[in-house]
C-alpha positions as CSV (number, residue, x, y, z in Angstrom):
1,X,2.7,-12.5,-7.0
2,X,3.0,-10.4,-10.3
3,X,-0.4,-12.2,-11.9
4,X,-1.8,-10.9,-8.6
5,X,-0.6,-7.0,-8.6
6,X,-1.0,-5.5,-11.8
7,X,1.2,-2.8,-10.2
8,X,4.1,-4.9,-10.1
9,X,4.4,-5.4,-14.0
10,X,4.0,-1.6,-14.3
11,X,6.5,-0.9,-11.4
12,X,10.5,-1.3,-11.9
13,X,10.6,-1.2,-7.9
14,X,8.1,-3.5,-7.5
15,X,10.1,-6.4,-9.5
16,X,13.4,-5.2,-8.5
17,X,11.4,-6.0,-4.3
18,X,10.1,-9.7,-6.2
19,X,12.8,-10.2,-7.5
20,X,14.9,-9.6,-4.3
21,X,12.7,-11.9,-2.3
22,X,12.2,-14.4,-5.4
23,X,15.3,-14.8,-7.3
24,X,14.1,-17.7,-9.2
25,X,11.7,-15.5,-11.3
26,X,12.8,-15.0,-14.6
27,X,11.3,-13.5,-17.9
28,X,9.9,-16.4,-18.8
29,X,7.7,-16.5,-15.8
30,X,6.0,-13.5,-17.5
31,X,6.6,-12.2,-14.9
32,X,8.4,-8.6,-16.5
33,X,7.2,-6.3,-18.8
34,X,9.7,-7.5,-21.3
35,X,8.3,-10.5,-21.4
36,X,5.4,-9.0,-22.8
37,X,7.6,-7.7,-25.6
38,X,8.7,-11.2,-26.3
């Protein structure tokens, strides 16, 4: 979903929506900016 919308890595409401709907997402899905940090 997040590989798919570039928005959504750049969005905090966008992953707060995914992650509402996914719960199983975590950082190490890369799936949040942070875990571009990491």
């Amino acid at each position: 979903m997040c590989d798919q919308d570039v928005n959504c890595m750049n969005s905090k409401e966008a992953l707060a929506e995914v992650n509402l709907h996914l719960p199983q997402l975590t950082q190490d899905d890369g799936c949040f900016p942070s875990a571009a940090n990491h």
